[in-house]
C-alpha positions in Angstrom: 0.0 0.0 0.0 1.3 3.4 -1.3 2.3 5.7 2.1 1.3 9.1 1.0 2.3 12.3 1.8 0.1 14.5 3.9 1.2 18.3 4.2 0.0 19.6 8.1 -1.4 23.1 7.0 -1.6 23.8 10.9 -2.2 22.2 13.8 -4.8 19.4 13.1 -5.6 20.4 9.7 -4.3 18.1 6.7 -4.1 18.8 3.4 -5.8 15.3 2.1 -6.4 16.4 -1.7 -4.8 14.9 -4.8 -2.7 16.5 -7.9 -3.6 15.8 -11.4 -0.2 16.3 -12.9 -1.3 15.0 -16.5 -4.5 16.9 -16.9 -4.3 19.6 -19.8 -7.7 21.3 -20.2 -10.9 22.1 -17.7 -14.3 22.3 -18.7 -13.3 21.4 -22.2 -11.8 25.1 -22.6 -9.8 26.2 -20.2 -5.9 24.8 -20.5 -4.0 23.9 -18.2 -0.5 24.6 -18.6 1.1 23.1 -14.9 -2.1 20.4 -14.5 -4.4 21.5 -11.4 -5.1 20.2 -7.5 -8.5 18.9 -6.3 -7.7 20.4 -2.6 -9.4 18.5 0.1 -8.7 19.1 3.9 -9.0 17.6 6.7 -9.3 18.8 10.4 -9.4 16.8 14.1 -10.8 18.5 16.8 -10.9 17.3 20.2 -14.1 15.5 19.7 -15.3 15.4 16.5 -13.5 15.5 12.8 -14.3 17.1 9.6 -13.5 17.2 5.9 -13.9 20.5 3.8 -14.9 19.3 0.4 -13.7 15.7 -1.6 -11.9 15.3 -4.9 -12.1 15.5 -8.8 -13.4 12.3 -10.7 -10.6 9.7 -10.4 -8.9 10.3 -7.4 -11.4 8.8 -4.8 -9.6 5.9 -3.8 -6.4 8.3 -2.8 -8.4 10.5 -0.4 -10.0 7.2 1.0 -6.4 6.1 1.8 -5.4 9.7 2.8 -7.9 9.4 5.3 -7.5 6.3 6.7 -3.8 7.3 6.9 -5.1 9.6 9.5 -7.9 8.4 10.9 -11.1 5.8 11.5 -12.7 6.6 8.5 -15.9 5.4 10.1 -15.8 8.0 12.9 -15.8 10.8 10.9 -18.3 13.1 11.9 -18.6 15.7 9.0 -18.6 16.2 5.3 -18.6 19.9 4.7 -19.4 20.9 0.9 -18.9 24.2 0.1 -19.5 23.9 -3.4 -21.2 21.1 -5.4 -19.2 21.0 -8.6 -17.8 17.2 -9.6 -14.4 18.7 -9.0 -15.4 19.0 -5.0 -17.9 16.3 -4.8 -17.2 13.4 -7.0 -16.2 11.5 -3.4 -19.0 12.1 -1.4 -21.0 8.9 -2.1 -17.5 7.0 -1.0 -17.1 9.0 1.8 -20.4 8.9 3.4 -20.7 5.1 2.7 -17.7 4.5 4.7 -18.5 6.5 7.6 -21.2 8.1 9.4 -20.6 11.8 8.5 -23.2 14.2 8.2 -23.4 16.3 4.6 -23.0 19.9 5.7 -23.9 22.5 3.3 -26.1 25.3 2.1 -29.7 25.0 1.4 -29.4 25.3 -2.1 -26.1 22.8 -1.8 -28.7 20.2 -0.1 -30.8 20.2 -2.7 -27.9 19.7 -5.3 -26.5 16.9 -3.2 -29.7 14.9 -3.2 -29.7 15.1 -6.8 -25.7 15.0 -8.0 -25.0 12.3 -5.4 -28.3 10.9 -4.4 -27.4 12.0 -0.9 -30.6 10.9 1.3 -31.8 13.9 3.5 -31.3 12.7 6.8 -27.7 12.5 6.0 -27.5 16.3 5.3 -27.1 18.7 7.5 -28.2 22.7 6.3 -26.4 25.6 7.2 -27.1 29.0 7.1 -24.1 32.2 6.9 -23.2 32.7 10.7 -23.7 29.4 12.1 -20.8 27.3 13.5 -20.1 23.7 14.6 -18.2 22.8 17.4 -15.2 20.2 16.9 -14.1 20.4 20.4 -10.8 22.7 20.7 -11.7 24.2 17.4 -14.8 26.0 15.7 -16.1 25.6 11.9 -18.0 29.0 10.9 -19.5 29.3 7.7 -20.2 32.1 5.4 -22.6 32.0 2.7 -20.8 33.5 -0.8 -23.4 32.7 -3.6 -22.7 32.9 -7.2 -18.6 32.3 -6.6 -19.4 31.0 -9.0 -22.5 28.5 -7.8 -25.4 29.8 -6.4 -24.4 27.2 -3.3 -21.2 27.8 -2.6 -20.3 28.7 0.8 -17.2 29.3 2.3 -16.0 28.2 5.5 -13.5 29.8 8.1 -11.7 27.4 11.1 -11.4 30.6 13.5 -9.2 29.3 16.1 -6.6 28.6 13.4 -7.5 31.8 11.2 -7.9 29.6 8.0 -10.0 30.6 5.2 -11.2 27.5 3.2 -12.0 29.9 0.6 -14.1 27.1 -2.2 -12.8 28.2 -5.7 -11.8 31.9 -4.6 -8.0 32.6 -4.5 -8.0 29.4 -6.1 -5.1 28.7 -8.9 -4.9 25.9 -11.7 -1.6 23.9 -10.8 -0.6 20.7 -9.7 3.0 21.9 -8.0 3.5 23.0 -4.4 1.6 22.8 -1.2 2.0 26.6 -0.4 2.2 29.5 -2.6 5.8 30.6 -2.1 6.7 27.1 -4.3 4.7 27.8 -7.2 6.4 29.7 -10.1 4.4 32.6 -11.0 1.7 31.8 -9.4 0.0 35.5 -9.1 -0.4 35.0 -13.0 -2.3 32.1 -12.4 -4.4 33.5 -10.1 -5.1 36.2 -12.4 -6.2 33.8 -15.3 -7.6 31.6 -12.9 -10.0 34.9 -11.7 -10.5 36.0 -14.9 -11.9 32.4 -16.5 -13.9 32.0 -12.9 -14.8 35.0 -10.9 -14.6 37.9 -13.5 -17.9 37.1 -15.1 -18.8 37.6 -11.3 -17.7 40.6 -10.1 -20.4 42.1 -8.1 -21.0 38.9 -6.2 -17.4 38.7 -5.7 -16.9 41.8 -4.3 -19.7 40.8 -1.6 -17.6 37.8 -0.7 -14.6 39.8 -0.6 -16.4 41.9 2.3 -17.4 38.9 4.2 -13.6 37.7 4.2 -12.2 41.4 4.6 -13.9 41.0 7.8 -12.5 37.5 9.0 -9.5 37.4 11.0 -7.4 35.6 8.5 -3.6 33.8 8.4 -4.2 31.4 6.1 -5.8 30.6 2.9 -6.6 27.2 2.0 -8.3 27.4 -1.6 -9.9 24.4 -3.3 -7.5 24.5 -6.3 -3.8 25.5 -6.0 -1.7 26.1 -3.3 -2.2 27.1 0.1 -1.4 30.5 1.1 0.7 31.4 4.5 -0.6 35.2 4.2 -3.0 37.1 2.7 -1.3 38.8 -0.1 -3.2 37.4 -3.2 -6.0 39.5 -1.4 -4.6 43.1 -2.4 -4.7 41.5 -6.2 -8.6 40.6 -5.8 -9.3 43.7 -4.3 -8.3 45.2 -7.9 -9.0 42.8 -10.6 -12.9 42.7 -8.5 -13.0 46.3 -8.8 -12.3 46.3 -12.5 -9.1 48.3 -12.5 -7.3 48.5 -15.6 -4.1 49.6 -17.1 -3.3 51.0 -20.0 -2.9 48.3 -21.9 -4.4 47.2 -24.7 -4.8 43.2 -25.8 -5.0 42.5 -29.5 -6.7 39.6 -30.8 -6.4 38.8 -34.5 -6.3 35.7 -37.2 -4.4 35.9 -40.6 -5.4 34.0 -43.5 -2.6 34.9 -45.9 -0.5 37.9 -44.2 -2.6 40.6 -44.9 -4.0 41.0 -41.3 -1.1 40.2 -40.0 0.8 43.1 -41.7 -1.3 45.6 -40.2 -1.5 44.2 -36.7 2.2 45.0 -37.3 1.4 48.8 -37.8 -0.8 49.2 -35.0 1.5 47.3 -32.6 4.2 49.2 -33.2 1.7 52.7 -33.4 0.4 51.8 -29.8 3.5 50.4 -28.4 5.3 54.0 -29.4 2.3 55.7 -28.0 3.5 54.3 -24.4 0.4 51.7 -24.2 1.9 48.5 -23.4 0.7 45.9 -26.1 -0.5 42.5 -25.1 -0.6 40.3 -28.6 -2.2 36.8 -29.5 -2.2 34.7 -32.7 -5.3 32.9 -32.5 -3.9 30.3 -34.8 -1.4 29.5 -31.9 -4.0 31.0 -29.0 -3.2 30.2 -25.4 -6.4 30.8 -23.9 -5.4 30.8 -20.2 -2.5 33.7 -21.0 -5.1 35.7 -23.4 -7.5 35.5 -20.3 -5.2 36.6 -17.7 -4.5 39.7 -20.3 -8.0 40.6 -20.3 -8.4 41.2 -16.7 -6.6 44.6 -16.3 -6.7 45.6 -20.1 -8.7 49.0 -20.9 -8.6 48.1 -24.4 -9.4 45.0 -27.2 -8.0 45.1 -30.7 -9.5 42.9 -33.4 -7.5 42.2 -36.5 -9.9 39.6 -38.5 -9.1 38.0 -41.6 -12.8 37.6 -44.1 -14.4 33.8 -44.5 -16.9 33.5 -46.5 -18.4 37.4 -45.8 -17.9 36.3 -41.8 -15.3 36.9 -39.4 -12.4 34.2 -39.3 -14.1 31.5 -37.1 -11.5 31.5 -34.5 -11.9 35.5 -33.8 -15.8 34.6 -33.7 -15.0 32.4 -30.6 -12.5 34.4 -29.2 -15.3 37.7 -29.0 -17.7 35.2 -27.7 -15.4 34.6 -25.0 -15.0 38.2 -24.2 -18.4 38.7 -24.3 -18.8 35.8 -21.6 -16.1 36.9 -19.8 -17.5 40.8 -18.9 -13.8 41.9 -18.5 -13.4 45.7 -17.9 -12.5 46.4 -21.1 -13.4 50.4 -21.8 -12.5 50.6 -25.8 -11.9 49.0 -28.8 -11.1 49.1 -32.6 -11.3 46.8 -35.2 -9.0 45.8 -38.8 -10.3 43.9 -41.1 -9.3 42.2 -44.2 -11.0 40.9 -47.1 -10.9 39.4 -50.4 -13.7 39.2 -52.6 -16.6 39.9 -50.8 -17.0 42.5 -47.4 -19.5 41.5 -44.3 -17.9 40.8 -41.7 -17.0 44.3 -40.2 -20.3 44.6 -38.9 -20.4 41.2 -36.6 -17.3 43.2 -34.8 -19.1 46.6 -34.7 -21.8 44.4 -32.9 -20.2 42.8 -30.9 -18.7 45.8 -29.4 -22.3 47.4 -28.8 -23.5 44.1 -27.1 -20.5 44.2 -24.5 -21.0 47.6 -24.0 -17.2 48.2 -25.1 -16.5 52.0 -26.5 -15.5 51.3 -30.6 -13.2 53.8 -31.5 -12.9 53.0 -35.0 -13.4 50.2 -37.6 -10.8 49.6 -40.9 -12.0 47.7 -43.6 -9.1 46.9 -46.5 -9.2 44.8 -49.8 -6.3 42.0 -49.8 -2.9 43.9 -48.9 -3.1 47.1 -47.1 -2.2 49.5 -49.3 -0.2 53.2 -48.2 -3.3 55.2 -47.5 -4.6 52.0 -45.2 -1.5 52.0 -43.5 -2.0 56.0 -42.8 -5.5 55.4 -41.8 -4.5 52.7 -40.0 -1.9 55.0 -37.7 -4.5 57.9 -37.2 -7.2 55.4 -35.7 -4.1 53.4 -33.5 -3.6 57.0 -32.2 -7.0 57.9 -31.5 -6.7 54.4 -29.5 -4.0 55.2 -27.9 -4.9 59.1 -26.3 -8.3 56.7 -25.0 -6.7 54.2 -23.5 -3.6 56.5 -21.7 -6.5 58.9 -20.7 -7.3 55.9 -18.4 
């Protein structure tokens, strides 16, 4: 039998989760570069025990083991589930057929336990914001924080310890590291992490921000990534939830046969020497996770679209859908687009920019190569850009 290893967060409180090193994308979009975690945690009181949260699909049998490592799996006394995603649950059915733990959660997590989990009722336990249980020597308090990002999802704070076991806020996609400090970059996942989760969110993630403002906290302990030992990463939330941007502008393009491409070049260059600092990305090579992490401070989107059959290029289609699901705090835009024999798809851009309520400064429409005077007109709209986007 494998012995794992099982990182002490604090006194009494076990990291118990497992690390998908091998797994590449989440919810069938979102890559993932460094894999993820499937954080699981569990604390011993003096007379009871608890477990925040299960595992991902997969990895049941390991927090079984984990467990038992620990403890009498039968004697566990509670299951907490903050949120009711697969990537918490998938273990509750194991768990609470090998021991006697109650199912605490929401109201609205009940419900979705019964039905995702065929969790029987007396075996769950509601809870509302406010209320506590009582391990013995140390105190679970809960803190309701809909819509981040599950109209369920609670949080829930161990006060004699000051952790936060914060669901999928300050969470992180990476399968390295127990705490923060041994994760590479890590704020940059965060921010991508934020801006594929929470951004979409904002105004019910500044509400949970309050409640946690208001917590005593030393320690993090997120549902994906590593743990924190401070509260830095909450400086960071505070700004990407109020929408703060720089100025900085993301462009977005495809290019059939150069011709896009070419311009992109001008207006680079005609932004980058107007002192906006230029974020760029090839759809046709498009990391999705680095393109979202741009989008979460940007005050500006360029398109650069190459014409398909009197549409825009597919791939800029998606990525715009994206945006437009996303509700980043993007302020303006302006659009370049290329075409052969037949125009059209400038106007799907200039909509798209009304529906997300995103300033268009401008729209360039060229036949095939941009010729001298596109190039001029080209520069005059990049510096129109520009003075908007350094105007803040």
């Amino acid at each position: 039998m494998l012995n794992f290893f099982i990182p002490e967060i604090s006194d009494g409180v076990f990291a118990v989760g497992a690390r998908d090193h091998n797994r590449r994308v989440f919810d069938a979009f979102i890559p993932l570069p460094r894999g993820t975690s499937f954080n699981s945690y569990f604390i011993k009181g003096n007379d009871k025990s608890a477990l925040i949260d299960t595992v991902g699909p997969g990895f049941e049998c390991e927090l079984l083991e984990k467990l038992r490592q620990l403890t009498n799996l039968s004697g566990l006394d509670y299951l907490v589930m903050n949120h009711a995603e697969p990537d918490h649950g998938s273990a509750i059915p194991h768990i609470l057929k090998e021991s006697r733990a109650k199912l605490v959660t929401s109201e609205k997590g009940g419900a979705m336990a019964a039905r995702f989990y065929g969790v029987s009722p007396e075996r769950i336990k509601t809870v509302k914001g406010g209320e506590s249980l009582d391990l013995g020597g140390r105190t679970l308090d809960f803190v309701d924080v809909p819509w981040i990002h599950w109209p369920e999802t609670m949080a829930t704070y161990l006060s004699e310890s000051r952790i936060l076991f914060s669901c999928d806020f300050f969470g992180a996609h990476s399968a390295g590291g127990v705490y923060a400090d041994d994760v590479e970059n890590l704020i940059s996942l965060a921010k991508a992490y934020f801006g594929e989760i929470m951004m979409p969110l904002r105004i019910f993630a500044r509400k949970a921000l309050e409640k946690f403002e208001a917590l005593d906290i030393d320690t993090i302990a997120p549902s994906h990534g590593p743990v924190h030992r401070d509260t830095t990463l909450i400086g960071h939330y505070r700004r990407w939830i109020a929408g703060d941007t720089l100025p900085k502008a993301v462009i977005i393009y495809a290019s059939m046969w150069g011709n896009t491409e070419r311009m992109i070049d001008a207006v680079y260059n005609a932004l980058a020497s107007s002192g906006v600092e230029v974020r760029r990305h090839n759809l046709a090579d498009m990391q999705l996770d680095l393109l979202v992490e741009d989008l979460v401070d940007s005050r500006a989107i360029v398109i650069g679209a190459s014409t398909v059959l009197s549409n825009l290029h597919p791939t800029v289609a998606y990525a715009m859908n994206l945006v437009r699901i996303l509700k980043p705090p993007t302020k303006y835009g302006a659009i370049f687009n290329s075409y052969g024999w037949g125009k059209g798809a400038i106007r799907q851009a200039v909509e798209f920019f009304e529906s997300a309520k995103i300033e268009n400064v401008g729209a360039l429409e060229f036949n095939g190569p941009p010729s001298h005077e596109d190039y001029r007109a080209a520069q005059e709209l990049s510096r129109a850009l520009a003075a908007k986007i350094l105007a803040g």
